[in-house]
Structure formats: structure tokens, C-alpha cells
C-alpha positions in Angstrom: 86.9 51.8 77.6 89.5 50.8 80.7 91.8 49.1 78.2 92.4 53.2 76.9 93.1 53.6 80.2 95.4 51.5 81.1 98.6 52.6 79.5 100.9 54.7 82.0 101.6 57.7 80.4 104.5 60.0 82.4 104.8 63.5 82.7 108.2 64.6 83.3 109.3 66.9 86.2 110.1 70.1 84.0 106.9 70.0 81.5 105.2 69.5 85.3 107.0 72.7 86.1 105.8 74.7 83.3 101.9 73.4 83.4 101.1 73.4 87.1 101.1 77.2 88.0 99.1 77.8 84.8 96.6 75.4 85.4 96.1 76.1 89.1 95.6 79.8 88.1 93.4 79.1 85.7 91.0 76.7 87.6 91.0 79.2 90.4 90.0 82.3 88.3 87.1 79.4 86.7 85.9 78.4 90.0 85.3 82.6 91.1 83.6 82.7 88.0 81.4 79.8 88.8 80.8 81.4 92.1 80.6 85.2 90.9 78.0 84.1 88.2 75.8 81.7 90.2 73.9 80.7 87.2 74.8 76.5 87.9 76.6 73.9 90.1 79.5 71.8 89.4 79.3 68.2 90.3 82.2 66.5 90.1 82.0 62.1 90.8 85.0 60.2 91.6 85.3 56.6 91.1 87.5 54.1 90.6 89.7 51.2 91.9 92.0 51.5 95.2 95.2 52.8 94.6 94.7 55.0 92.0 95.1 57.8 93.4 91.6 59.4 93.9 92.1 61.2 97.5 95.0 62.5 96.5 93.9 64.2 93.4 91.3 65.5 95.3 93.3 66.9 97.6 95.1 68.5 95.0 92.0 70.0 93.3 91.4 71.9 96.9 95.0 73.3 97.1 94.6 74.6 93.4 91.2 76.6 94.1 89.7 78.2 97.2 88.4 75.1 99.5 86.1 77.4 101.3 83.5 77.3 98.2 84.1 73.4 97.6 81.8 70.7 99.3 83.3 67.5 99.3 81.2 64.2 100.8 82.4 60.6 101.3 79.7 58.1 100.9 80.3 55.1 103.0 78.0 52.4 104.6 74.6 54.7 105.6 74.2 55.3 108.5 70.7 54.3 110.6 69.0 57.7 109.6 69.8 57.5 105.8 68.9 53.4 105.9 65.2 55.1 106.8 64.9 56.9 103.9 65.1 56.2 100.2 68.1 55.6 99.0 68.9 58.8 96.6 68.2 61.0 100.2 71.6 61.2 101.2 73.1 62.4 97.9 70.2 64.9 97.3 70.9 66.4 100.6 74.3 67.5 99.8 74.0 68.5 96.3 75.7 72.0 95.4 74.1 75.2 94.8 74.6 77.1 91.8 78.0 79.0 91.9 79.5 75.9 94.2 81.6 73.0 93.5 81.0 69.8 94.7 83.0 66.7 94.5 81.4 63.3 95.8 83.5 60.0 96.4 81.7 57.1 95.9 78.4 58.7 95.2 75.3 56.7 93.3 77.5 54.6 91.0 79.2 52.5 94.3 76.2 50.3 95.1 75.6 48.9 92.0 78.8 48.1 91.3 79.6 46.5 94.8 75.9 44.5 95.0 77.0 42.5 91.4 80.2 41.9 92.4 79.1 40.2 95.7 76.5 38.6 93.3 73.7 40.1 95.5 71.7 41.2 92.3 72.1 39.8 89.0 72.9 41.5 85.4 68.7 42.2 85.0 68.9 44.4 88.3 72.1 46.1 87.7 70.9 47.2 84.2 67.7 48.1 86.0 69.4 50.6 88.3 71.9 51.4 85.8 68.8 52.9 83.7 67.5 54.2 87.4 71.2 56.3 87.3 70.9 57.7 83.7 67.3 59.4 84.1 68.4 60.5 87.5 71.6 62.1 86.0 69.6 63.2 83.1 67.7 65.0 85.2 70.7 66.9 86.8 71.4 67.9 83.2 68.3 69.3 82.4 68.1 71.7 85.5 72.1 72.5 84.6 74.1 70.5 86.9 77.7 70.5 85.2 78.4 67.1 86.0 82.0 65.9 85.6 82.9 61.9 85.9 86.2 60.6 86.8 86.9 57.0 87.1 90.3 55.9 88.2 91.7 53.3 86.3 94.7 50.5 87.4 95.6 47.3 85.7 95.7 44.4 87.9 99.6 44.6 87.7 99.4 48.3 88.3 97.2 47.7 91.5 99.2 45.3 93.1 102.3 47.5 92.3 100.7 50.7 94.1 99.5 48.8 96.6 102.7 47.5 97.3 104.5 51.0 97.0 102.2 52.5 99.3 102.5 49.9 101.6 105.9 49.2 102.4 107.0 53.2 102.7 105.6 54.3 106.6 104.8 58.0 105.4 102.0 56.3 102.6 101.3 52.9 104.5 98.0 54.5 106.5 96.9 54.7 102.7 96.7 51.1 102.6 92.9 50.0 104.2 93.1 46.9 105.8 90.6 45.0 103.4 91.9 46.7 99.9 94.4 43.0 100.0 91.0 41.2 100.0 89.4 43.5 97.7 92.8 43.5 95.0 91.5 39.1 95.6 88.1 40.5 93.4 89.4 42.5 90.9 88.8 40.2 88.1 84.9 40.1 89.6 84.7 44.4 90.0 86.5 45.0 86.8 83.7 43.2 85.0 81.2 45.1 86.6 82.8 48.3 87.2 83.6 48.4 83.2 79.5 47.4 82.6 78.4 50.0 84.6 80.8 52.8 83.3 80.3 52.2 79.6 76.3 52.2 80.1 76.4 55.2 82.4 79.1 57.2 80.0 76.1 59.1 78.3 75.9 62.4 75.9 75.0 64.6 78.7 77.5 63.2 81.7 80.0 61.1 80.2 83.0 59.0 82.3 85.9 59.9 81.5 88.6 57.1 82.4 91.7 58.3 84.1 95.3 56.2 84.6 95.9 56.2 88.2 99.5 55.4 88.1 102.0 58.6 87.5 100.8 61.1 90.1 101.3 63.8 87.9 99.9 62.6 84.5 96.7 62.1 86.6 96.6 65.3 88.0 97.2 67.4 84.9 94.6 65.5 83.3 91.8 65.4 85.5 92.6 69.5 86.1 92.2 70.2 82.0 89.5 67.9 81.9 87.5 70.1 84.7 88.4 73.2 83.6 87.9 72.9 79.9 84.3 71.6 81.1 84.1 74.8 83.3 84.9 77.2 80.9 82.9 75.8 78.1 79.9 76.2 80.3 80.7 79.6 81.4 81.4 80.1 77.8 77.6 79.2 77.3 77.9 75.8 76.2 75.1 73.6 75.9 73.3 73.3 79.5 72.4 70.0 77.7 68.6 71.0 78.5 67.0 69.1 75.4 63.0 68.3 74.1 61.0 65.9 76.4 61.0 62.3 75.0 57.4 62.1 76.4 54.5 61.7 74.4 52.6 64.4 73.3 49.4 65.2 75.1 45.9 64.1 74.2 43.7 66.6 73.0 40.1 66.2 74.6 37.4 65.9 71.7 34.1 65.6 73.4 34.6 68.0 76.6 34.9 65.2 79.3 37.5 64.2 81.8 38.3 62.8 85.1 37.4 66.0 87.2 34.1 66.5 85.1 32.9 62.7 85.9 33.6 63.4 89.6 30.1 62.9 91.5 29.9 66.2 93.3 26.7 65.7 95.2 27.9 63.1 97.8 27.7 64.2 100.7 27.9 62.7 104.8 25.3 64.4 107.3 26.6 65.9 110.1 25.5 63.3 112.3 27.0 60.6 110.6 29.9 62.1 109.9 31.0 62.7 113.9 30.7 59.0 114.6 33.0 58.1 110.4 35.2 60.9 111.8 36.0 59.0 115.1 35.8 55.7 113.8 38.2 56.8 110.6 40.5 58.8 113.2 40.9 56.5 115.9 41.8 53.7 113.3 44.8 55.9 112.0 45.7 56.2 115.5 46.0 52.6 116.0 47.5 52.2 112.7 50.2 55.2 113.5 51.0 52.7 116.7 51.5 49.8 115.3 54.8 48.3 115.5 54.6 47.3 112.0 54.7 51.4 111.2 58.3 51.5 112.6 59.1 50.0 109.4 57.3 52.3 107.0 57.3 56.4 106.7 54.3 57.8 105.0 53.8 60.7 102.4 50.9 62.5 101.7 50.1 64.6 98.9 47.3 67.5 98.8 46.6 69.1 96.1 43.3 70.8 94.7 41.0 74.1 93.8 41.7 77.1 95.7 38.6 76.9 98.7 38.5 73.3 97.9 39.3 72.5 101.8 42.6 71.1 101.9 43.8 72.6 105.3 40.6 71.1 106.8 41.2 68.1 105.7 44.6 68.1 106.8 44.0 69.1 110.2 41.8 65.7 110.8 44.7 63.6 109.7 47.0 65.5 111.7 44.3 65.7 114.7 44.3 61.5 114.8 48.6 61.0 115.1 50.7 61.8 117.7 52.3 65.6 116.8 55.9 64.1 117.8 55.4 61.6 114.4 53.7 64.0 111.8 54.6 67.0 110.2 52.7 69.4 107.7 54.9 71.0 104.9 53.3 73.9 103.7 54.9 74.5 99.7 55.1 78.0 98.9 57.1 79.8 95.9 60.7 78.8 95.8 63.4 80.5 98.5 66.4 81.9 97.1 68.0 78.7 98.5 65.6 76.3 96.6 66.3 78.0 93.2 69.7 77.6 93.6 68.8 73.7 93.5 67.0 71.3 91.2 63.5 71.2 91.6 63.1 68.4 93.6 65.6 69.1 95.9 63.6 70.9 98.5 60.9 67.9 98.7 63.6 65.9 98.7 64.6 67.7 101.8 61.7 66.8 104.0 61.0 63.4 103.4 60.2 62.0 106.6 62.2 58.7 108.4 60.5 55.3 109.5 58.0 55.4 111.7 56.5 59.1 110.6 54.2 61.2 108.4 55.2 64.1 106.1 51.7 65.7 105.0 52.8 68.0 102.0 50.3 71.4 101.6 50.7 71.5 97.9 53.9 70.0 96.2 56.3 68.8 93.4 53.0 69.1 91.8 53.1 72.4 91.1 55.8 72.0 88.1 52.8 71.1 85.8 50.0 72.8 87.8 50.4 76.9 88.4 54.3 77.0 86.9 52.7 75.4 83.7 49.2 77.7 83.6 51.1 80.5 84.9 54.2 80.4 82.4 56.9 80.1 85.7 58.0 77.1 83.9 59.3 76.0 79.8 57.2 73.7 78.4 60.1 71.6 78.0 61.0 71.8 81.7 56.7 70.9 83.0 56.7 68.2 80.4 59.8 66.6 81.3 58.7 66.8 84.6 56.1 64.1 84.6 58.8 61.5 84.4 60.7 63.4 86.5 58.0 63.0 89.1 57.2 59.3 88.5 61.1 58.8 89.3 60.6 60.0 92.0 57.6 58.8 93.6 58.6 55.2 92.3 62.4 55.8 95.0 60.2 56.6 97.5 57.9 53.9 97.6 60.9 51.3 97.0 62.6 53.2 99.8 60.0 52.5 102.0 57.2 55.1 102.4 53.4 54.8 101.9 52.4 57.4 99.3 49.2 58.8 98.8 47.9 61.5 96.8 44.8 63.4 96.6 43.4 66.0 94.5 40.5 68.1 96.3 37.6 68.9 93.5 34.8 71.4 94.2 32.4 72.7 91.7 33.0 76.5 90.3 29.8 77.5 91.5 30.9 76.4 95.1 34.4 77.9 94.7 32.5 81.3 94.4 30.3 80.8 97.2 33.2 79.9 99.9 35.4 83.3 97.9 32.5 85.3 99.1 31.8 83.4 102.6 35.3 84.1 102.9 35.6 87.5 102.6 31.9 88.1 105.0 34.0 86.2 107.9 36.8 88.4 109.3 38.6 85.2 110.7 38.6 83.8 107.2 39.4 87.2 105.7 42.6 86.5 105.6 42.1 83.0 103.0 41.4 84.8 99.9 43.4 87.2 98.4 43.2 89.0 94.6 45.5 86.3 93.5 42.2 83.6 94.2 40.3 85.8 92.3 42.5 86.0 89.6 43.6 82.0 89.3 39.4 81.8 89.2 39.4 83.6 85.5 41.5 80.9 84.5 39.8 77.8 85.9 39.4 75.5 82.5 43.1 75.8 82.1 44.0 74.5 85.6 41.5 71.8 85.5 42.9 70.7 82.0 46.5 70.6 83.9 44.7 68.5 86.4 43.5 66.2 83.6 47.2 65.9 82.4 48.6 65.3 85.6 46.5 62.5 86.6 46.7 60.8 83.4 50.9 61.3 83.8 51.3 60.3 87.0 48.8 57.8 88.2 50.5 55.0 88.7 49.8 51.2 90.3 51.9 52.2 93.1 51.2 55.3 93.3 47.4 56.3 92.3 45.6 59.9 92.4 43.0 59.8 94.7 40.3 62.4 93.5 37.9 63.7 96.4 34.7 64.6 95.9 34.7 67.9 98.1 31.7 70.2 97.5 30.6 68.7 100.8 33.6 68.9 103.6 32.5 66.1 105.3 32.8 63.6 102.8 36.0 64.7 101.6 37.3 64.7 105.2 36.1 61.0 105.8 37.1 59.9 102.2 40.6 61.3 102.7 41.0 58.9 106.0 39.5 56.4 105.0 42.1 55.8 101.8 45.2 56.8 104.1 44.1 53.9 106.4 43.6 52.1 103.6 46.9 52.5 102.3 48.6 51.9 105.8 47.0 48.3 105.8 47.7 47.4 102.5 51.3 47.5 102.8 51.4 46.2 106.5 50.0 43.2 104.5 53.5 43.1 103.1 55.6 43.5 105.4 
């Protein structure tokens, strides 16, 4: 792939002439459709080795269109708030909206690359997270990201020649970073990995394509066509590259029974009992919220279950036990006209809490395969996809750091209809049900066989479903606190 590359081609001064004003006119009328249409994002990754002249095609790019609609980021070394978080945050929290351009320099594709050639992880790993980048750009794709890859390619005898152009003219030496003489020491070492990484990442749906660095204006006219013929294709209505889910097909059930149905719904905790398990449960979240060891953890937890099935109680007791300055309810809603001009994930993504605090999530990414499958928001192709889209997920933030627990409320149908009508006798509850509860209610057997597939998706070792018996609210208040506690411990034990 980089031996393509690394042949200098020239572009003379008058064919410059005659391409530049067409092609800057061109990319500018593409980038106001982009932004007129708002139907998807552009994404544009730059990579490549020092000295080949990657700011200053950028900079060019934002002469040639209207900067004002073009969000550019520079990934260095995290900072302390994005260290706290998983890894992906900080690239998820600048992501363009559709009818925007984006350009990130040394986005997702820089650690890897860096970590083998300092020999910090070994060719297992970086084919590990090399997979990790694929579904994650995959991903992108399928929710119609137009992502466009550039890498920036110089021979070892080109480097040290631009290097040594750059640096011995004073109006280009402040191009010249002090430690690009020690990194040009490594090339041999990043060439092998950078050329690894590049040819397993160069994939159907968001392929690299391998630039010469050398001649400023052969560099520049092609990454230009290259965007721009990727622009208008899309505009055009190419392929979205939105394909079938590789995931297996769902298993019918033949005798009637499943998870929710084997649920134990008479358990319940008498009142008396359950004051002194409420304190006890609460007061050891407290202590566990205190710890110093929980400076080096965040924690997310999921709710999720029936309408009436006492999720917002429950939630209040965990929130009751912390201190408010460390925990934060997220009620999930529908989608704001900002969010659906993301991927799906991105506004979970979004509020993921640092070290040393709780995000408590009032429904969640959940809902992909829950009420946008049932209720037909959502392709079949886009909710089943989703399950390993969720897994992803899940598995970055628990790497990144964060205790994750998930729980699915279950109350009987019979006791659905008898808090419905309890509801509407109380005037401060009045104001819980609406004809939308009523209506979810007709179709209850095909939530709960959503609920079935979900848990059999994504309940994973490190991150199980915990099902709650909650006909009776006490139990299901204690047996929510007691599993969060649970989960606290189990990875203090680790740390």
C-alpha cells in the first residue's frame, strides 16, 4: 500500500493554474449542498508521517470552502478530564452533525499506531484494537457517516529531505517540532506499524486512501478530487453503505417460556423489614460512594422496565444514599433535533460520567431494540445491528473504567393494570399515565419478547442484566442496592 505511495509525482504550475479555481468552486458548491441537504456528516481523518504536509492541506481545504461550517479537532495527549472517561469519549464528543464537515488530525488510528511502536502492546493487542476500530467505523457507516481517510505518505529519504527543507528556511522552520528529529530516529519502527494498521483498517465502507506528501500541489489536487468525488457520489445517492446485520438470526420460542416468565413475582420484603435493608443497603452505598478507591472508578446504571413497573422509585433511593454533587439522573426521552442529527449513541455518549461519579440513566440506548423495534421507529436492519452495537459499547466503558449495571424492572400485567388505575384515582400521580401507557399495554407480549431478545443479546460476563422482581416495590428497591453495592465491591477488589 505505502510503496504506491511513495513515488513523487509533480504537478506543474500551469495545469495548477487551470485545476485549482475549478476544484475550489466545485468543493464549495458540494460542501452548501452537504449543509443545505442535512441528510449526513462528513468525516474526514488525517494521518500520516511528519512532514508530509498534512496541516497545510488542511489549511487549504478551509480556504477552498466556507470554514464557518467546518469543525476541525487536534487530538493530542488527553487531558485529565478525557483520561477519566473511556477512551472513544473525546472523539464522540466532537463528531459532526449531518450537513457539517469535520476533519480530525490524529483521531482513533494514533494510539495504536504509537503504543506498538514504543512496544507497549504487542501485535495480539494491536490486531485487537485494530478490530475494536473497524466495528466502530462500521458503525459510523451504518448510521451514514461519509467517512474519508487520508494518510500521508514520505519515504525515509523524502522525510529527511522535508524535514530538512522546512527546517533550514526561517519562514517554515516553526514547522519543524522539536522531537520530529527523534521521531524521523523510528521510522523504520512506525512504518511497520503504521502500514499494519492502514492495510487492516482500509475496509469496503471507509477505506485509506494513501497520499504522497512531497509536491505541495500534487497533494493538494488529490486529496481535493478525492473528497469531492466522495461528496458528490453521496449526494448523488450513493451507497450510505448501510448493509444486512451479520448477527445471527433470532431464536424463535417453541414452548411459551422465557426469562421474564420464570421471574418469581411474589417475593416480596414487609414494610418493617424493609426500613431497616433500606438503611443498611443505603448507608453502605454511601460508604462505598466515599471511598477513596471510588476516585478511580465512574459508575453507570441502566433502568429499564414495564411502564408502572417503579423505576423512578427505585432511582430515587439510589440517588437518596450519594452525595447530589456526585450523581446525576439522565432521564432519555425521544431524540432532539440535535441528537438525530448524530449517531445513535452519540447522546449517551454525551453524559457519561468522570471518575469518582454516578450517571443513573432513566431509560436508555436500550430503546434501539425495545419501543423503536415494537413501534417500527427503527429498520430491522438498524435494531438488529444494534445489539453489537451496544455490546461495543458497554465493553469501552467498562475497559475505560466505569462500573456498569443494568436492570430490567418486571411486574405482572395484572399489577400493571392495577397501578394504571391507582394512577389515574390519585391526582398527584395523575400526571404518570397518559393514553400512550394505555396503548403500549395492548401490545405487551411484543415488548416482553423484545425484552427476551435483549437480554439474551446483551448479557454479557462483564456486563450482566439484572432482572428485578418488582410486583412488590420494596423488594425491588432493596434488590436494586444491594447488586449496585455489589458491583462497587467487586471491582474495588481489583483495583
Amino acid at each position: 500500500m505505502f510503496d504506491t505511495a511513495s513515488i513523487a509525482h509533480e504537478i506543474d504550475k500551469t495545469a495548477w493554474k487551470k485545476q485549482e479555481p475549478k476544484l475550489r468552486q466545485a468543493l464549495l458548491a458540494a460542501q452548501y449542498d452537504v449543509l443545505n441537504k442535512k441528510s449526513f456528516p462528513v468525516l474526514v481523518l488525517i494521518g500520516g508521517v511528519e512532514g508530509a504536509g498534512k496541516g497545510e492541506t488542511v489549511n487549504l481545504l478551509h480556504e477552498w470552502m466556507d470554514p464557518r461550517h467546518i469543525i476541525t479537532h487536534a487530538f493530542n495527549v488527553p487531558s485529565e478530564d478525557e483520561r477519566e472517561r473511556p477512551p472513544m469519549w473525546r472523539f464522540w464528543q466532537r463528531l459532526p452533525p449531518k450537513g457539517r464537515i469535520g476533519i480530525f488530525f490524529g483521531a482513533w488510528h494514533t494510539a495504536p499506531i504509537v503504543d506498538r511502536a514504543f512496544k507497549r502492546i504487542n501485535r495480539a493487542t494491536l490486531d485487537q484494537r485494530i478490530a475494536e476500530v473497524n466495528r466502530f467505523e462500521k458503525m459510523l457507516s451504518d448510521e451514514g457517516v461519509l467517512l474519508v481517510k487520508f494518510w500521508f505518505h514520505l519515504t525515509k529519504k523524502q522525510q529527511k529531505k522535508r524535514i530538512a527543507e522546512l527546517a533550514s528556511n526561517k519562514k517554515t522552520r516553526w514547522r519543524v517540532a522539536d522531537n520530529e528529529k527523534d521521531l524521523f530516529k523510528m521510522y523504520d519502527v512506525f512504518s511497520e506499524a503504521s502500514e499494519h494498521f492502514v492495510r487492516a483498517t482500509s475496509t469496503g465502507w471507509a477505506p485509506w486512501y494513501v497520499v504522497n506528501g512531497l509536491e505541495r500541489r500534487y497533494r493538494s489536487l488529490t486529496v481535493g478530487k478525492t473528497l469531492l468525488a466522495a461528496i458528490e457520489d453521496r449526494l448523488k445517492g450513493g451507497a450510505t453503505q448501510t448493509s444486512a446485520t451479520n448477527a445471527p438470526p433470532l431464536i424463535p420460542s417453541v414452548d411459551g417460556r422465557n426469562v421474564i416468565k420464570a421471574l418469581d413475582l411474589t417475593q416480596k420484603i414487609a414494610d418493617k423489614d424493609y426500613e431497616k435493608q433500606l438503611e443498611k443497603w443505603q448507608g453502605r452505598l454511601n460508604l462505598l460512594s466515599r471511598d477513596e478507591k471510588f476516585r478511580r472508578i465512574s459508575v453507570v446504571s441502566v433502568f429499564e422496565g414495564n411502564d408502572a413497573a417503579g423505576k423512578g422509585g427505585a432511582i430515587r433511593r439510589v440517588t437518596a444514599a450519594v452525595d447530589a454533587r456526585f450523581i446525576r439522573p439522565i432521564p432519555i426521552a425521544a431524540p432532539t433535533e440535535e441528537e438525530r442529527a448524530q449517531p445513535y449513541l452519540w447522546r449517551f455518549w454525551r453524559h457519561l460520567p468522570r471518575h469518582g461519579r454516578i450517571a443513573i440513566f432513566d431509560r436508555s440506548w436500550y430503546g434501539r431494540v425495545l419501543v423503536e423495534r415494537v413501534e417500527g421507529f427503527a429498520s430491522e436492519i438498524a435494531w438488529m445491528r444494534a445489539y453489537q452495537e451496544i455490546n461495543d459499547f458497554e465493553e469501552e466503558l467498562i475497559t475505560g473504567g466505569s462500573v456498569l449495571t443494568k436492570f430490567w424492572l418486571a411486574i405482572s400485567k395484572e399489577e400493571q393494570f392495577r397501578r394504571f388505575k391507582e394512577r389515574e384515582r390519585t391526582p398527584f400521580k395523575r400526571f404518570k399515565i397518559t393514553d400512550e401507557d394505555w396503548r403500549n399495554r395492548k401490545k405487551w407480549d411484543d415488548y416482553e419478547r423484545a425484552v427476551c431478545d435483549m437480554v439474551d443479546r446483551t448479557s454479557t460476563e462483564d456486563a450482566p442484566w439484572t432482572l428485578v422482581e418488582a410486583n412488590d416495590k420494596n423488594f425491588a428497591r432493596v434488590k436494586v442496592l444491594k447488586t449496585l453495592c455489589k458491583a462497587i465491591e467487586d471491582r474495588f477488589d481489583t483495583l
